[in-house]
FIKOLZA-1660 file (N, C-alpha, C; in steps of 0.1 Angstrom, whole numbers, plus 5000, padded with zeros to 4 digits):
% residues 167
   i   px   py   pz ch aa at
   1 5008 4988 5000  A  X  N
   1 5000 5000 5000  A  X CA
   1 5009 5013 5000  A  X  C
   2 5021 5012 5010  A  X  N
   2 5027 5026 5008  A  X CA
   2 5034 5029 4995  A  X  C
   3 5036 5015 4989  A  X  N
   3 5043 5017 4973  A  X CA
   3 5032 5023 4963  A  X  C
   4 5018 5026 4967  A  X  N
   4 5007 5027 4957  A  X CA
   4 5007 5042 4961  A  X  C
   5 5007 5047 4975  A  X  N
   5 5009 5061 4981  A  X CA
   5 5023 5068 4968  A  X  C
   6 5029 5064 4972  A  X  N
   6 5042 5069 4970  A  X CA
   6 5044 5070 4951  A  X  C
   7 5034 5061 4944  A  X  N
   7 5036 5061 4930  A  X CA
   7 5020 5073 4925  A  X  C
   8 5011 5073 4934  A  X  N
   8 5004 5084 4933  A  X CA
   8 5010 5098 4937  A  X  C
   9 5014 5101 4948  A  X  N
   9 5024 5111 4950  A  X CA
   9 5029 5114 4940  A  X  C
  10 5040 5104 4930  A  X  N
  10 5046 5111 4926  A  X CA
  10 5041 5114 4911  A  X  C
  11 5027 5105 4905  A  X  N
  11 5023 5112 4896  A  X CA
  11 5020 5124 4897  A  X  C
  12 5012 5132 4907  A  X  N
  12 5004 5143 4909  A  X CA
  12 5017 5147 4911  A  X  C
  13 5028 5149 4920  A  X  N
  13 5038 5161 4913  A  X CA
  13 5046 5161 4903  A  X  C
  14 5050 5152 4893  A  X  N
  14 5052 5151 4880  A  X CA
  14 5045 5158 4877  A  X  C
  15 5026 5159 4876  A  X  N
  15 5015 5165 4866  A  X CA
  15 5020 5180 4874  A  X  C
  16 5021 5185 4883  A  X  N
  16 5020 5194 4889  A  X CA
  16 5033 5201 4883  A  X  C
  17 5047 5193 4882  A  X  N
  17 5052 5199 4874  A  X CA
  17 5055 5207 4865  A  X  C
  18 5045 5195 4854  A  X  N
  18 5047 5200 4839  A  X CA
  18 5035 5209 4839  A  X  C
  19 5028 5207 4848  A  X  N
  19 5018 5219 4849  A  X CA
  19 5026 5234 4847  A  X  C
  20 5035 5238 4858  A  X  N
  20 5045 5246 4861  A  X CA
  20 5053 5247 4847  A  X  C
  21 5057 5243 4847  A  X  N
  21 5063 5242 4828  A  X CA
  21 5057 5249 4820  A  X  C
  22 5044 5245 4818  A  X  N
  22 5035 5247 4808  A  X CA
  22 5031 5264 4810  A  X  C
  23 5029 5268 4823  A  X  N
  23 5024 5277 4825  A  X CA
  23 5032 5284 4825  A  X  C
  24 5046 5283 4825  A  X  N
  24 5061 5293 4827  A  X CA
  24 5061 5297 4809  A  X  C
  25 5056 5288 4801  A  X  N
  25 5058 5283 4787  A  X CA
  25 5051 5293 4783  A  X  C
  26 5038 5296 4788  A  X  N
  26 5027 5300 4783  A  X CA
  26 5028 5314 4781  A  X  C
  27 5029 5315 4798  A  X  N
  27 5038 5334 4799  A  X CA
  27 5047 5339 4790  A  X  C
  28 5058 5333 4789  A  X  N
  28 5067 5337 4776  A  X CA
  28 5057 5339 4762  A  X  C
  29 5054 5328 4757  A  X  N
  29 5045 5334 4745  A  X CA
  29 5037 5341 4745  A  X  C
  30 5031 5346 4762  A  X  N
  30 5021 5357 4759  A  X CA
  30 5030 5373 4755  A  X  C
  31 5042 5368 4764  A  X  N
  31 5053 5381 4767  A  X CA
  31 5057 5384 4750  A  X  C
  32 5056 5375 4745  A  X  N
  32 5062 5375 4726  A  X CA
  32 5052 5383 4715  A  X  C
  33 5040 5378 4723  A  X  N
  33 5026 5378 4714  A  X CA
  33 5024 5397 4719  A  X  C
  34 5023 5401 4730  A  X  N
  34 5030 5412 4732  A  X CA
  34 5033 5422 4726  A  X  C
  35 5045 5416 4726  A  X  N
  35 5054 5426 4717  A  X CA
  35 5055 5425 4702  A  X  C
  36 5052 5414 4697  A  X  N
  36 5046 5416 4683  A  X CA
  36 5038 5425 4681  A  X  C
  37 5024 5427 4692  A  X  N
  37 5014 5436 4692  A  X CA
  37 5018 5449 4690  A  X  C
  38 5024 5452 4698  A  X  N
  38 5028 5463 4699  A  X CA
  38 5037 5470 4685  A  X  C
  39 5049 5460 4682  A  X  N
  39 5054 5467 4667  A  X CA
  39 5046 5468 4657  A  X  C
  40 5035 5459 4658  A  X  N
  40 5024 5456 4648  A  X CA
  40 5017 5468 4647  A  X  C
  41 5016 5477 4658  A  X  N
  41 5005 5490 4663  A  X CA
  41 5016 5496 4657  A  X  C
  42 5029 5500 4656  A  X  N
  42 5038 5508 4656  A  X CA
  42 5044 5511 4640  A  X  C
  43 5041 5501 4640  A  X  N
  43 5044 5497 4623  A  X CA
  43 5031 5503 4612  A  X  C
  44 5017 5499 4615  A  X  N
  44 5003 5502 4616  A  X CA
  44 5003 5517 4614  A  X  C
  45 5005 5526 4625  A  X  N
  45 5007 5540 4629  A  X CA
  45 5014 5547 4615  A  X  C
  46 5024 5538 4614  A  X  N
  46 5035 5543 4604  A  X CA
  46 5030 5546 4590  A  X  C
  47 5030 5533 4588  A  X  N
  47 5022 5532 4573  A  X CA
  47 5006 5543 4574  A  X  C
  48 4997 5541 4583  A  X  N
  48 4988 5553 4582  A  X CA
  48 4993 5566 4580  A  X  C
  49 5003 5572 4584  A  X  N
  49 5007 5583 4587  A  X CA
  49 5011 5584 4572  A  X  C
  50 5020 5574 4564  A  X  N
  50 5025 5576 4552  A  X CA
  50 5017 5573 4543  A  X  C
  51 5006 5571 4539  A  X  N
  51 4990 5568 4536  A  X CA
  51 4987 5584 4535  A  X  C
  52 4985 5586 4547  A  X  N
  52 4979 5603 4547  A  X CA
  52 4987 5613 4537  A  X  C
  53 4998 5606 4542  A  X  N
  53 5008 5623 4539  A  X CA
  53 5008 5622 4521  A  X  C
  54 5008 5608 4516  A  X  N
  54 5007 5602 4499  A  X CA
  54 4990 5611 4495  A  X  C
  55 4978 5605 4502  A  X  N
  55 4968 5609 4496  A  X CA
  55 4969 5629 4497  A  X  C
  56 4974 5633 4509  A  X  N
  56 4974 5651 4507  A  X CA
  56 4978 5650 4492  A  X  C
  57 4995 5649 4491  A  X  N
  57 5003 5649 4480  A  X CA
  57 4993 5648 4469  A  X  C
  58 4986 5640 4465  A  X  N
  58 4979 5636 4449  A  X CA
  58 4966 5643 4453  A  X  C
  59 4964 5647 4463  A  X  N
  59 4954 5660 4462  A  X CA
  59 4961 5672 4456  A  X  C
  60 4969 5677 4465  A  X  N
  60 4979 5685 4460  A  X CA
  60 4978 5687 4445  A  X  C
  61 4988 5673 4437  A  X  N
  61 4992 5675 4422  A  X CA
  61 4976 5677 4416  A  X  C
  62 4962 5672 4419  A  X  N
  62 4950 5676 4413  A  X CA
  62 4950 5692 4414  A  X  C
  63 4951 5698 4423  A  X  N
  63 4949 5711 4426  A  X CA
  63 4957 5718 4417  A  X  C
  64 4972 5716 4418  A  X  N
  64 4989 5722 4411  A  X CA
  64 4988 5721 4399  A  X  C
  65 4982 5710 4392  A  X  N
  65 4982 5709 4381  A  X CA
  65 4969 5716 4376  A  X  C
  66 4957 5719 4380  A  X  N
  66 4951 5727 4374  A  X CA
  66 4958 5745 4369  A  X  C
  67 4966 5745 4386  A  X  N
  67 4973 5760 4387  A  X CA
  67 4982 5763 4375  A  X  C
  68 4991 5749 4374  A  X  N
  68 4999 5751 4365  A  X CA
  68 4996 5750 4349  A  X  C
  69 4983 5744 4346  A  X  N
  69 4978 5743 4333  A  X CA
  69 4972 5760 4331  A  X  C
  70 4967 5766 4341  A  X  N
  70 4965 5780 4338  A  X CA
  70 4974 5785 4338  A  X  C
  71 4987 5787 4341  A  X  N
  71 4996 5796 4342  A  X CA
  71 5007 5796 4327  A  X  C
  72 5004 5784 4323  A  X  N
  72 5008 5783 4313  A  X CA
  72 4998 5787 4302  A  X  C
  73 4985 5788 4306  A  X  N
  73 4974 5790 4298  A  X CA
  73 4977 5810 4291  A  X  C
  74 4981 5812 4304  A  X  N
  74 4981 5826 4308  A  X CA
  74 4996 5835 4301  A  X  C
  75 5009 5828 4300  A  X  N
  75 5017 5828 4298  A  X CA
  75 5017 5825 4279  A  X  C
  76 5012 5815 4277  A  X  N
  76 5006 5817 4261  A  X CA
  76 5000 5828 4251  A  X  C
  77 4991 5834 4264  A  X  N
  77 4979 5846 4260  A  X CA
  77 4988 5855 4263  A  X  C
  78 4998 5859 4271  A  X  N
  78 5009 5867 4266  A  X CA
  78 5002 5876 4280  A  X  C
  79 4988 5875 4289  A  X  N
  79 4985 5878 4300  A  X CA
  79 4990 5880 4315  A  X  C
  80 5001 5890 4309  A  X  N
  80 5011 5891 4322  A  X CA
  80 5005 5896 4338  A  X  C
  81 4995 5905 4334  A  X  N
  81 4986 5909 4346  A  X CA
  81 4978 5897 4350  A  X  C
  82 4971 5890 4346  A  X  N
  82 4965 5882 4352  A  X CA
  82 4975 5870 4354  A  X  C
  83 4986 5869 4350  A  X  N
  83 4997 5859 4358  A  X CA
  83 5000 5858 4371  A  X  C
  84 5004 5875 4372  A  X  N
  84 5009 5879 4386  A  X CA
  84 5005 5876 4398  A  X  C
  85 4984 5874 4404  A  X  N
  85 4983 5866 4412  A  X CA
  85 4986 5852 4414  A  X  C
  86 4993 5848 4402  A  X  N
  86 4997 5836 4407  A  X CA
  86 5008 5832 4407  A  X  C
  87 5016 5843 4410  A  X  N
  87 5030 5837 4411  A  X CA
  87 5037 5847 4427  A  X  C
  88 5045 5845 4432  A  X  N
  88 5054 5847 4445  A  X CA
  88 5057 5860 4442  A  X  C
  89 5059 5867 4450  A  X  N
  89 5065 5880 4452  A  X CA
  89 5082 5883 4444  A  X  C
  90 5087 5870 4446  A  X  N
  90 5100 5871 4438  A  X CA
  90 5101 5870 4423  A  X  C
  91 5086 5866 4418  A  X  N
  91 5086 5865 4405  A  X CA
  91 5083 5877 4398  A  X  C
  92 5087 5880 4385  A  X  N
  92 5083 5892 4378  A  X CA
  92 5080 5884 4367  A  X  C
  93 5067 5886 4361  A  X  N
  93 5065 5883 4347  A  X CA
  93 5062 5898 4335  A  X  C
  94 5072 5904 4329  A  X  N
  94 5073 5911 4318  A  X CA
  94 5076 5905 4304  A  X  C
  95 5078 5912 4296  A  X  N
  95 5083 5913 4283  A  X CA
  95 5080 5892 4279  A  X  C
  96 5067 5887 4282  A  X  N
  96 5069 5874 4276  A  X CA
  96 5080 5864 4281  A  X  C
  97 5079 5869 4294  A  X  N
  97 5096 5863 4305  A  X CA
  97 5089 5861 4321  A  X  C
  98 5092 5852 4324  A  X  N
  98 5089 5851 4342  A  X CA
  98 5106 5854 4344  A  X  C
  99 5107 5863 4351  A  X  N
  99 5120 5867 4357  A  X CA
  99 5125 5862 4375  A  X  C
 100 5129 5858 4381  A  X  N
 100 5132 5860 4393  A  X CA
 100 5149 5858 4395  A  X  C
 101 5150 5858 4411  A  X  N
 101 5169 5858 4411  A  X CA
 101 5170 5849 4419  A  X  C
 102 5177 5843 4427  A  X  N
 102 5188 5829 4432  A  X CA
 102 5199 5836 4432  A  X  C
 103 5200 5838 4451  A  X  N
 103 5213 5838 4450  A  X CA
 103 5224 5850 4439  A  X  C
 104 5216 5862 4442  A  X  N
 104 5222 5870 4434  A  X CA
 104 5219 5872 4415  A  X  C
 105 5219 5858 4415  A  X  N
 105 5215 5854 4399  A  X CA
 105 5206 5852 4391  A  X  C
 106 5204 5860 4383  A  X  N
 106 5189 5866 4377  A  X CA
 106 5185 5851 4364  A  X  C
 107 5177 5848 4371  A  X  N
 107 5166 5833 4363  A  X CA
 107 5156 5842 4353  A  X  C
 108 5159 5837 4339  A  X  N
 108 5145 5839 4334  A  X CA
 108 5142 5831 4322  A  X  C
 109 5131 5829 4326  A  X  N
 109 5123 5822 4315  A  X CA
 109 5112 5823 4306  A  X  C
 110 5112 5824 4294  A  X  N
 110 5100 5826 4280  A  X CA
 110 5097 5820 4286  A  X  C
 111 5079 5828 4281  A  X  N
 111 5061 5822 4281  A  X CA
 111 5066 5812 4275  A  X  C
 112 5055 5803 4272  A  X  N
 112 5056 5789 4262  A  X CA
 112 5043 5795 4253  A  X  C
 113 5040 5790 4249  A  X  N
 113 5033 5796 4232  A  X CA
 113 5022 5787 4234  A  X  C
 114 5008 5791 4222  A  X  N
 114 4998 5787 4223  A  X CA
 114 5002 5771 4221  A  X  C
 115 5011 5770 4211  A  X  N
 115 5014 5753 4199  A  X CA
 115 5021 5744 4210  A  X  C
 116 5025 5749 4220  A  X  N
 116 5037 5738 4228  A  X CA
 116 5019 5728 4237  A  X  C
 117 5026 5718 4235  A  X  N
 117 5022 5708 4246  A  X CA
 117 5031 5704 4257  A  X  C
 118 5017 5701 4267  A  X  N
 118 5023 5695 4281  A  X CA
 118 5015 5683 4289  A  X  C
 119 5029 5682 4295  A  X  N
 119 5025 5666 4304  A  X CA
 119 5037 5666 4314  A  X  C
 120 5022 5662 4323  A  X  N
 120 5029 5660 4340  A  X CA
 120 5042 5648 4338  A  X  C
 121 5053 5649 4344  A  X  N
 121 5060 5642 4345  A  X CA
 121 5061 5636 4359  A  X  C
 122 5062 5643 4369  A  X  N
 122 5067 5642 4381  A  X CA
 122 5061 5650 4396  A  X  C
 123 5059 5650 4406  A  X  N
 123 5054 5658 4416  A  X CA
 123 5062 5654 4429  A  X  C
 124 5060 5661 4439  A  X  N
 124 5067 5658 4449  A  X CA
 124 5063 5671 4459  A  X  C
 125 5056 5668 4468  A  X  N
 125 5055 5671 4482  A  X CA
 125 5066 5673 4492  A  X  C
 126 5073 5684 4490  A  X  N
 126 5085 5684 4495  A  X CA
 126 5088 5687 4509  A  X  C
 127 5076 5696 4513  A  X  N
 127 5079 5699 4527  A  X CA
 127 5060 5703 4528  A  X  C
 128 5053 5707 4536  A  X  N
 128 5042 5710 4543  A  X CA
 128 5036 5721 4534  A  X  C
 129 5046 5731 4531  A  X  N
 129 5040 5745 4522  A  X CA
 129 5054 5747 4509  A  X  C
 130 5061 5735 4506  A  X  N
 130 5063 5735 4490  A  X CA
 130 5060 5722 4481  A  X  C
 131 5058 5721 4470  A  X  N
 131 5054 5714 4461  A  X CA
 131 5064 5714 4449  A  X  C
 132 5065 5704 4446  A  X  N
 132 5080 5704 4429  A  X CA
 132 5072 5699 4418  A  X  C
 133 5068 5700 4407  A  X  N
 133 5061 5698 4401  A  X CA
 133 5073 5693 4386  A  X  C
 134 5070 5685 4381  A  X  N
 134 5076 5689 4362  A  X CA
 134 5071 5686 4352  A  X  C
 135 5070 5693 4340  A  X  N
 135 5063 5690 4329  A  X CA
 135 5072 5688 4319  A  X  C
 136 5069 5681 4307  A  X  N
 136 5071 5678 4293  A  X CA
 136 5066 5691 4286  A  X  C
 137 5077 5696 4283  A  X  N
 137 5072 5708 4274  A  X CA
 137 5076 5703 4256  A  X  C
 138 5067 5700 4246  A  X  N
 138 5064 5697 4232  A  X CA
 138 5070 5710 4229  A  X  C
 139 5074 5713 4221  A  X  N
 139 5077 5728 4211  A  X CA
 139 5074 5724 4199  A  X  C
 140 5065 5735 4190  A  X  N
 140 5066 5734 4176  A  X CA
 140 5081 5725 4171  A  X  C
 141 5081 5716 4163  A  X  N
 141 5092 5713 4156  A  X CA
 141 5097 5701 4161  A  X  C
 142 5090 5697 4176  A  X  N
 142 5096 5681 4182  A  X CA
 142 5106 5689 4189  A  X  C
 143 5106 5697 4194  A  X  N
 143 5118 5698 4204  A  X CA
 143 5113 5693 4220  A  X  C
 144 5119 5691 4227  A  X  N
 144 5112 5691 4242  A  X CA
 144 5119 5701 4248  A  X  C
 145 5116 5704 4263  A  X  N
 145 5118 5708 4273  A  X CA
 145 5109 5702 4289  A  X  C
 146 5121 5702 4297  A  X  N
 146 5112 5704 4311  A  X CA
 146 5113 5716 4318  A  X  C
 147 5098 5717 4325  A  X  N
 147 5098 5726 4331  A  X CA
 147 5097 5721 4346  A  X  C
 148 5105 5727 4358  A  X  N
 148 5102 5724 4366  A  X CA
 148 5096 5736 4376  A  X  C
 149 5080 5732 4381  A  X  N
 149 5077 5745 4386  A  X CA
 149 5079 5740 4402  A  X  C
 150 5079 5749 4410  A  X  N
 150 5083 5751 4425  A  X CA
 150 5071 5756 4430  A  X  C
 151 5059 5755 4438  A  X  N
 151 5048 5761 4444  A  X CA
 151 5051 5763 4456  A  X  C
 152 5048 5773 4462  A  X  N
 152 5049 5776 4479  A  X CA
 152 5031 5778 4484  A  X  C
 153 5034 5780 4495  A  X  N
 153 5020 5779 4505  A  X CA
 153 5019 5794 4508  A  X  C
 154 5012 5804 4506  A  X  N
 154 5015 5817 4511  A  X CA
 154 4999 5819 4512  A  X  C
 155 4997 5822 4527  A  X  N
 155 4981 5829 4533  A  X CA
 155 4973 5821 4524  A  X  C
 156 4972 5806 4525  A  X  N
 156 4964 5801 4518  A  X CA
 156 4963 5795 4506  A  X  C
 157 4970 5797 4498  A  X  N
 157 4964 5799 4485  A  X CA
 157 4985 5795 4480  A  X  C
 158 4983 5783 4467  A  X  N
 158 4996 5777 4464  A  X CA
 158 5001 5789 4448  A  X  C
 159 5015 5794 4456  A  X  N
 159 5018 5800 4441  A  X CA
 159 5032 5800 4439  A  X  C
 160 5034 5800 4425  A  X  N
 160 5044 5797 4419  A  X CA
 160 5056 5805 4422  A  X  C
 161 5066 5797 4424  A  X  N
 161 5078 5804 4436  A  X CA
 161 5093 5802 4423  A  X  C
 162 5092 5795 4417  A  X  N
 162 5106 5791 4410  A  X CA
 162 5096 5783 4394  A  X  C
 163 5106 5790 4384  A  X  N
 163 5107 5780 4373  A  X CA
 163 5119 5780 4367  A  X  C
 164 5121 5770 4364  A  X  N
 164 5134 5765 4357  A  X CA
 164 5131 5753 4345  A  X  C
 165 5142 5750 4335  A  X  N
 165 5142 5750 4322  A  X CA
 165 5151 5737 4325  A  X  C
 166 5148 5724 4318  A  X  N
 166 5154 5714 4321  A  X CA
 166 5157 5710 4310  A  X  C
 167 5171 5705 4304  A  X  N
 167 5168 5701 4287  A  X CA
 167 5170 5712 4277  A  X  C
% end
């Protein structure tokens, strides 16, 4: 009889054991499952945020690219006064020229003409209140050019801060 004690005994703490085991076992995987969760939220966060900031952007180029199809619209019609609300303080549009300076150095660039064609090339959301925009400029004759326009954020309203001639 005490050998029947003693082989019960020691099942129930063997089970009691691996009970202990199992449950030390268990903690850990919860401690893993955890922290998965958490990079999983962190990672989640991330990509939402970079989601957001993409859909602004291609609002943005909807918006930019209307601005920029008039300014070019405007720049064709040889419409220097009605240019001017849409371009930055450092720009001057005269004599069939958007003028501005860099650094000392006077930029300027011809209207584009009724005959040229355009096509968005490129955009980029650069910072919160600038925008980089560039176009395929067609010329009479098969020539190309890019244009790259620069938009800033000023009291609301996006205007054209830089152009430059690529090509």
């Amino acid at each position: 009889m005490k050998k029947l004690y003693f082989l019960s005994f020691l099942l129930l703490a063997s089970g009691c054991s691996n009970n202990s085991i199992e449950l030390q076992s268990t903690k850990i995987e919860l401690e893993q499952v955890k922290q998965q969760n958490t990079e999983l939220a962190l990672q989640f966060h991330k990509l939402s945020k970079e989601l957001e900031s993409k859909q602004k952007e291609y609002e943005l180029r909807n918006i930019l690219d209307i601005k920029a199809r008039e300014i070019f619209r405007l720049m064709a019609e040889n419409k220097e006064t009605e240019l001017s609300p849409h371009l930055s303080k450092k720009l001057i549009a005269t004599n069939k020229t958007i003028t501005y300076f860099v650094d000392d150095q006077q930029i300027s660039v011809p209207f584009v003409t009724n005959r040229d064609t355009f096509r968005q090339r490129f955009y980029s959301l650069d910072k919160e209140d600038s925008f980089i925009t560039g176009y395929e400029v067609w010329h009479p004759g098969g020539t190309l050019s890019i244009f790259i326009l620069t938009f800033v954020l000023k009291d609301n309203d996006w205007l054209l801060d830089e152009i430059n001639t690529d090509v």
